[in-house]
C-alpha positions as CSV (number, residue, x, y, z in Angstrom):
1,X,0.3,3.1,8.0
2,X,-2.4,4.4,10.5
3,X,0.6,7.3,11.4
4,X,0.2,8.3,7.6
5,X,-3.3,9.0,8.3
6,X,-4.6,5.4,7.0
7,X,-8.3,5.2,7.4
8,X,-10.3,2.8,5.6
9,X,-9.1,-0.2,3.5
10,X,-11.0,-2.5,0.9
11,X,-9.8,-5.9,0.1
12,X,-10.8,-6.6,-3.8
13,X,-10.2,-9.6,-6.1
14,X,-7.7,-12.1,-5.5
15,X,-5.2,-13.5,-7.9
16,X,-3.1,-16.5,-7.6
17,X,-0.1,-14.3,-9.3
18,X,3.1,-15.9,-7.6
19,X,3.4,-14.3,-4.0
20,X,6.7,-12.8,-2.7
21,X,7.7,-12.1,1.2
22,X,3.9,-12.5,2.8
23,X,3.1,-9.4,4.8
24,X,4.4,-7.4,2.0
25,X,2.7,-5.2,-0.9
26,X,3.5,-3.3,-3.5
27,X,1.9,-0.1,-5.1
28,X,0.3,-0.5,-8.1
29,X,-1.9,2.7,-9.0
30,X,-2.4,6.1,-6.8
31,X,-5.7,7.8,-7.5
32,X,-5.6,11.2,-6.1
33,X,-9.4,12.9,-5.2
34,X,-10.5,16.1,-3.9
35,X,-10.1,15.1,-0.5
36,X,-8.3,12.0,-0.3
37,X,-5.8,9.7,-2.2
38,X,-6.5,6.0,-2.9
39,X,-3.4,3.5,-2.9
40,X,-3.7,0.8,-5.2
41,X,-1.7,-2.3,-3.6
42,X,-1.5,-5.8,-4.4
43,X,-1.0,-7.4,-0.7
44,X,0.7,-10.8,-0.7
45,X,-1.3,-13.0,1.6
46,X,-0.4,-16.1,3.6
47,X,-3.0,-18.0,1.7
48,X,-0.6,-17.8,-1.4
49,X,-2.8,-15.4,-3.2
50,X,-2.0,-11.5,-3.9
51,X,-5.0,-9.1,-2.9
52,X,-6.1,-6.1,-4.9
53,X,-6.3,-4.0,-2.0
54,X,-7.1,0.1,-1.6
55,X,-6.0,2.1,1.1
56,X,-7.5,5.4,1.6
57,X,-5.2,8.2,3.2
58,X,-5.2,11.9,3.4
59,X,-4.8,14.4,0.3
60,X,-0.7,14.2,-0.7
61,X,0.2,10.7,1.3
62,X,-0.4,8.4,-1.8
63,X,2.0,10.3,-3.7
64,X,4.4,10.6,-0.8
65,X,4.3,6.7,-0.6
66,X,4.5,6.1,-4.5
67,X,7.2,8.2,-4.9
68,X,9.7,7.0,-2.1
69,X,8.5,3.0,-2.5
70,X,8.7,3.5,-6.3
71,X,8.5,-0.3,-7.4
72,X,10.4,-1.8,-4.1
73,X,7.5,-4.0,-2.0
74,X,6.5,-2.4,0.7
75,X,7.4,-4.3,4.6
76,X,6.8,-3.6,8.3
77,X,10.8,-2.2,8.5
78,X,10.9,-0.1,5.6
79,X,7.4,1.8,6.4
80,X,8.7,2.2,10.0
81,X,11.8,4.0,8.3
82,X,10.0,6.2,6.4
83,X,7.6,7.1,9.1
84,X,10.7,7.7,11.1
85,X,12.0,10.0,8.5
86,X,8.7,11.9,8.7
């Protein structure tokens, strides 16, 4: 994610909603700003727990990733594909 221009990320509140593959996330809310876009991700965690988690990247890269993830989780191999793409 750091090739998309990934440059800060907060970890919020946890939830013990059922985690899938660990490692993986899924987007749940894009909030686009002036300068910057703020991914909305719920992080599934080794602990068992999903993390509320926002990742801050450059104007236009939230969208890109909302749009081609839709509602599929996010993983190591698909993220290198897309960057690959790119």
């Amino acid at each position: 994610m750091q090739k998309l221009g990934l440059f800060r990320i907060i970890f919020g509140r946890f939830t013990s909603q059922g985690v899938k593959a660990v490692g993986t996330m899924s987007i749940y809310s894009v909030d686009k700003k002036i300068t910057q876009d703020i991914v909305t991700v719920k992080f599934n965690a080794e602990t068992g727990f999903q993390i509320i988690t926002d990742l801050y990247f450059p104007k236009e890269i939230g969208q890109l990733l909302h749009d081609y993830f839709k509602k599929e989780q996010i993983t190591y191999q698909n993220m290198s594909e897309l960057i690959d793409k790119i």
